[in-house]
Residue, then its C-alpha position, 0 to 999 in steps of 0.5 A: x500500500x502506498x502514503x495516499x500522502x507522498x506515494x511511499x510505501x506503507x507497510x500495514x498489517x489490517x489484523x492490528x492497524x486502524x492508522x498508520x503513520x507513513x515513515x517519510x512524510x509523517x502523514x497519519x493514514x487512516x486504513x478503512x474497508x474501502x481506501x486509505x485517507x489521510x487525517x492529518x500530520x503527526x510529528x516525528x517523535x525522539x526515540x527514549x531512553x529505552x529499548x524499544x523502537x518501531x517495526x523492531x523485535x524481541x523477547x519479553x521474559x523469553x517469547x516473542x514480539x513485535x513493536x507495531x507502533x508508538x503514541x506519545x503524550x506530553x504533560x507539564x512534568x514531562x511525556x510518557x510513550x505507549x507501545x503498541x506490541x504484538x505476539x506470534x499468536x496474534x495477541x497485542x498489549x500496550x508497554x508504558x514506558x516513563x521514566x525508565x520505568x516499563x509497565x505491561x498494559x491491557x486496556x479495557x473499555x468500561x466503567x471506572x467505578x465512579x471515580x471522576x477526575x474532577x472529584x479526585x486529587x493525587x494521594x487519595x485512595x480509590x477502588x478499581x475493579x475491587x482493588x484499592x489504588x493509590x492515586x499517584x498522579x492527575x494531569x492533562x496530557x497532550x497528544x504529540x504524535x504516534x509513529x508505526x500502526x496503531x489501532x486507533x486514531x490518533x490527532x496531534x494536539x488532542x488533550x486526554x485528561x488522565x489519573x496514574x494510579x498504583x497499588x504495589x506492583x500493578x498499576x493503571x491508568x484512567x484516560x478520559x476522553x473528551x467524547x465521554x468514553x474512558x480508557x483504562x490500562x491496567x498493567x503491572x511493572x517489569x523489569x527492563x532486563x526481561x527486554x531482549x531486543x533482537x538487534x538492538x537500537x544503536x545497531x538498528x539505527x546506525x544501519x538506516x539510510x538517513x537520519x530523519x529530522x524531528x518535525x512538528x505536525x505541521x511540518x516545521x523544522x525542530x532541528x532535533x535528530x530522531x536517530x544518530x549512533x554518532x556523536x556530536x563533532x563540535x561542543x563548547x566547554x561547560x566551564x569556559x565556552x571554548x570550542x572542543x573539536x572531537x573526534x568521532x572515535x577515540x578516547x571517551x574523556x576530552x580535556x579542554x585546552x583552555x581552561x582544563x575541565x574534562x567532559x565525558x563523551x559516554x554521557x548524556x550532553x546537552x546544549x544551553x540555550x542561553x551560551x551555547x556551551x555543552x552541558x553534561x548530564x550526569x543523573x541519568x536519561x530521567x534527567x528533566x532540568x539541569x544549571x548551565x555551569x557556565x552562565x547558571x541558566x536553568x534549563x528545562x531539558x524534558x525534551x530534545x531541545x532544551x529551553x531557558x526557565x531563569x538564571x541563577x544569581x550566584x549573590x543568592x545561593x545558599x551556603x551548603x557543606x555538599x558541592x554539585x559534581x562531588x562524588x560520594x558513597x553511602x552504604x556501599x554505593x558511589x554517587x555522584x551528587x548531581x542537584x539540589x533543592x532547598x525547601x523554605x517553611x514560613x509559620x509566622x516568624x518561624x523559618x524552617x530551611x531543608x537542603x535536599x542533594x540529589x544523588x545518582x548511581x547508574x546501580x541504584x538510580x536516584x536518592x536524596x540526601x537530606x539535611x535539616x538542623x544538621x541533621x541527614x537521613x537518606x531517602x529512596x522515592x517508594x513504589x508502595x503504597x499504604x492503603x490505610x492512610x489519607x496523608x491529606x487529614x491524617x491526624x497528628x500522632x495518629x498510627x498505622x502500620x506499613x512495610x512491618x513498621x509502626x508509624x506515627x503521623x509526626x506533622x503534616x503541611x499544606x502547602x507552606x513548603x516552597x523552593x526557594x533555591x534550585x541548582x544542577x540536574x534534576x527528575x523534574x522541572x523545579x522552579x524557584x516559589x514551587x510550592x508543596x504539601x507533605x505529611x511526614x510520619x516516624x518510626x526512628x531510625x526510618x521517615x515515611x513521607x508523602x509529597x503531594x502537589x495539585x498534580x501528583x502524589x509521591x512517597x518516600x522513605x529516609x533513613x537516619x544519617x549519624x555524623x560519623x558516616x556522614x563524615x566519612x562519606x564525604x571525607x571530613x570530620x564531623x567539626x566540619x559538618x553543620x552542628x546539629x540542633x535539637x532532635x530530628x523527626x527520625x532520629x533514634x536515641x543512640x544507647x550502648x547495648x548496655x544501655x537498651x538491654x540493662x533496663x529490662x533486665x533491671x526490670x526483671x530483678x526489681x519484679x523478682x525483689x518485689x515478688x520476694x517482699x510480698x512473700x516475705x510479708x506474708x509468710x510467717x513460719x512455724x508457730x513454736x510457741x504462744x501464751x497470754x500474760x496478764x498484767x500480773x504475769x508481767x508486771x513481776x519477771x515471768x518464764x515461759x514454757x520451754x519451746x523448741x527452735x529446730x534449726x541452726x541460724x534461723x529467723x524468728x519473729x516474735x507477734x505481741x498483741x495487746x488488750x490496750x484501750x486509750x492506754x500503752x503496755x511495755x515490755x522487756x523480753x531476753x531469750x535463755x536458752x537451757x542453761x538461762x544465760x541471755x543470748x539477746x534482750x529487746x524491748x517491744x510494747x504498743x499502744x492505742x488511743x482514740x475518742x471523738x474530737x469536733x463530731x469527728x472519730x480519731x485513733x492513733x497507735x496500735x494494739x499490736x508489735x512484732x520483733x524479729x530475731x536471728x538464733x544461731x543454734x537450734x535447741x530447747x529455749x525460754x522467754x523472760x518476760x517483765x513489764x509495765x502498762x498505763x491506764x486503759x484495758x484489762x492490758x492483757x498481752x498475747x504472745x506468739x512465736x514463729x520460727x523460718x519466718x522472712x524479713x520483707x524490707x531488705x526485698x524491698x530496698x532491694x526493689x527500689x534500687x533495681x526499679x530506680x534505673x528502669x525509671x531514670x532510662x524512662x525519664x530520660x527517654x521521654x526528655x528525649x522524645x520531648x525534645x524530638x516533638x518540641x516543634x511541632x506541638x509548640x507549633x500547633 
């Protein structure tokens, strides 16, 4: 079939195709039963970062497919590419590509389970299809172009508003179209090693016969190459400006002449609109905006051709302890340190400043470096979502429970937070006075924190920093580092092990003492002896009845109850043993007043004693017993005599200087998480 357009031919299979957009004049070919026609001019598209590309084939987790075709969409953060695949059996699935990150598609005609995009804002929760889904993102998007056979018609220009979703590792998209009728991919993320093209890009590209030029659909030129497996001949140093003429082929690393700064030709470069120098980007092909070293232009690079946002005045930049293009490595990984932002939160005449570094490792990707009050944790964007939680009205110190984490709800902010300094390279298009909300929970040592903007909703997890590392990662000491203040949301109570385990253990011993004095106090031994003396028994020297002690070092306690009433009663007690001599001599009495005083009944003292003693042989003893009583009762006296009997009060100074550590680790810890909460309740 030939373009009814420009007569080239076209290659379309009708099983799969509804449009096809020829690949000379980027005509878009409507194929009906009849006749082909064309609808319009579809702009010829960059190829991404990714593997694919169209009319190429491969394997995806080891079977096979073909690459029919390819819709591109455009948003204010940036676009996304859909591709249109086909297997062997005829089956066709749609491969979202964004970010470098690839989703396997099914779309699905039908009804979204009243969710409207109106109604719906980025970090709620929603129910598709009997699933809870996390809404990540909410935008319009711009149709910008398709190439290859597509099973729809596609129009440049035409505006889909659409909501991103996730929920672990599915995803779907909500595209709602303007005729009233809804689109919906549902998809899960695979992993970019499970793509295996046959001859890959670079191979594809190099054995094509021309280098097509991007176009707009209107056929304007946009001096932007689609495809090229060479390099760029002529660049501008980043530092200085000069001219570097570099060979096709050789070495990967040029030195400028002039001013000596080395370029890396295997990365990513781009060319600042504002003086032309050549700008290498570090962090990757997710790289959306990036600082000119040379002029410190801020550059929009989202696209192939990269556009001037606002320069930098260097009067204004803020002093930080981390330098852009430093190479640092954290937990095993090397980074380099490619961006930074800095957030500014305003409460009245309060001013809260947060230096976030962008680090990246061709391993691991993206991470933050976070540093608040001198204080650093390390921070990772998540793929998971928490169902249960609404960050937009989560209460303070509320708690739930995520990736096997207890998590307290420690503040939350809306929209106070903007930035207000921007530099180096970045995943998205900052801008000084962005604003945004977050709601940040703890778990020390771990910060769970969820960002949200009108458009999209994102979640990240930090770990906490000690200086020590912090140090060492960037070789320094930690003098060098700013000293830190107060305690940070995540920051755990650093204790020796000592320290953690010595409280609970100290616990244990105090329950073990306690346990033991309350034995003690009710266990009285073996009654061996008793006897009631009246007044005229004591009063004269009066010998008991022998009794027998049965043990060698024994504790005895002696029990005197006496009949007193607003009267007292003494008595002098030795204990003789069989030859009478006094082994030990103590004196014991008691006393007990009461009556009525104003209407009101008072009583003091009491009617009964106790004494305990220690004997060291057993054998056959005796009590010698004389005594004296006031006024009040028949002053009658009962004596009893227990033997194995236990003294409670050393138990129990033995609790209380065992539960006295325990209680001073609590006090301690709660001044500690005073401190930590201090700002925002003092806020609140």
């Amino acid at each position: 079939m030939n373009c009814p357009s420009c007569g080239a031919e076209i290659t379309a299979d009708r099983r799969y195709a509804h449009l096809v957009v020829c690949d000379y004049c980027q005509s878009a070919v409507i194929l009906d039963e009849k006749a082909a026609r064309v609808i319009g001019k579809m702009a010829a598209l960059m190829l991404p970062a990714g593997p694919f590309y169209v009319g190429g084939s491969g394997r995806l987790a080891g079977k096979p497919f073909r690459v029919l075709g390819r819709v591109r969409h455009g948003y204010r953060n940036g676009f996304w590419d859909e591709w249109y695949l086909a297997r062997d059996d005829g089956q066709t699935f749609w491969i979202g590509e964004d970010e470098n990150n690839f989703t396997l598609e099914v779309p699905e005609r039908g009804d979204t389970d009243g969710i409207q995009f109106a109604e719906t804002q980025p970090g709620q929760m929603v129910t598709l299809r009997g699933e809870q889904y996390h809404v990540d993102e909410k935008d319009v998007a711009e149709c910008e172009g398709g190439e290859g056979q597509l099973p729809f018609a596609i129009m440049s220009g035409e505006r889909i508003p659409f909501l991103d979703l996730s929920s672990g590792e599915r995803f779907a998209t909500i595209e709602f179209e303007l005729d009233g009728e809804t689109q919906i991919f549902l998809g899960r993320r695979i992993d970019p090693n499970d793509i295996v093209m046959d001859i890959p890009r670079d191979e594809a590209s190099r054995a094509a016969d021309a280098l097509p030029v991007e176009r707009a659909g209107d056929g304007t030129h946009r001096e932007r190459i689609v495809r090229s497996g060479q390099r760029v001949v002529s660049i501008k140093c980043q530092q200085c400006a000069a001219p570097l003429d570099v060979p096709r082929l050789g070495q990967s690393v040029v030195a400028c002449p002039s001013c000596g700064d080395e370029i890396d030709l295997s990365l990513r470069r781009v060319e600042c609109p504002q003086c032309q120098v050549t700008v290498t980007v570090r962090g990757g092909r997710d790289t959306k905006s990036a600082t000119c070293p040379h002029c410190s232009t801020r550059m929009d690079i989202s696209r192939s051709q990269p556009s001037a946002m606002a320069a930098l005045v260097s009067s204004d930049r803020p002093r930080i302890p981390v330098e852009i293009g430093q190479e640092v490595t954290l937990r095993g990984t090397a980074y380099h340190v490619v961006g930074y932002v800095r957030y500014t939160e305003q409460e009245g005449s309060q001013v809260w400043q947060t230096d976030e570094f962008l680090l990246y490792s061709s391993e691991t990707g993206y991470r933050w470096l976070i540093l608040e009050d001198g204080h650093f944790s390390l921070s990772r964007e998540l793929d998971e979502r928490p169902h249960d939680v609404q960050p937009r009205s989560e209460p303070q110190k509320s708690r739930f429970t995520f990736l096997k984490h207890n998590w307290v709800v420690f503040e939350t902010c809306h929209s106070k937070t903007q930035i207000t300094w921007v530099e180096g390279e970045l995943p998205w298009v900052a801008q000084i006075g962005d604003r945004n909300s977050y709601m940040d929970a703890i778990s020390p040592p771990l910060l769970l924190s969820a960002e949200w903007t009108e458009t999209e909703a994102e979640w990240y997890l930090a770990e906490y920093l000690s200086p020590q590392e912090v140090a060492e990662s960037f070789g320094k000491t930690v003098d060098q580092l700013p000293a830190r203040i107060g305690v940070a949301p995540n920051q755990p109570r650093r204790s020796t092990p000592f320290q953690r385990q010595s409280p609970w253990l100290m616990t244990v011993f105090a329950m073990i003492f306690l346990g033991l004095g309350i034995s003690a106090l009710t266990k009285r031994g073996e009654q061996i002896a008793g006897m009631t003396l009246s007044r005229e028994d004591y009063t004269q020297e009066y010998l008991t009845e022998p009794f027998r002690i049965g043990r060698d070092q024994t504790l005895c306690r002696l029990e005197l109850e006496g009949n007193v009433n607003n009267g007292w009663l003494q008595l002098d007690i030795a204990l003789l043993n069989e030859r009478d001599e006094a082994l030990l001599d103590f004196t014991e009495g008691c006393s007990y007043y009461h009556g009525v005083e104003g209407g009101e009944s008072w009583s003091e003292g009491s009617r009964s004693s106790s004494r305990t003693f220690r004997v060291d042989e057993a054998g056959t003893y005796r009590l010698l017993v004389l005594g004296e009583s006031g006024a009040g009762g028949s002053h009658e006296v009962t004596l009893t005599l227990y033997e194995g009997t236990a003294i409670a009060r050393y138990y129990l100074i033995l609790f209380g200087m065992t539960l006295a550590w325990p209680i001073i680790a609590m006090l301690r810890t709660l001044a500690f998480e005073g401190r930590r909460w201090a700002p925002v309740l003092d806020d609140d």
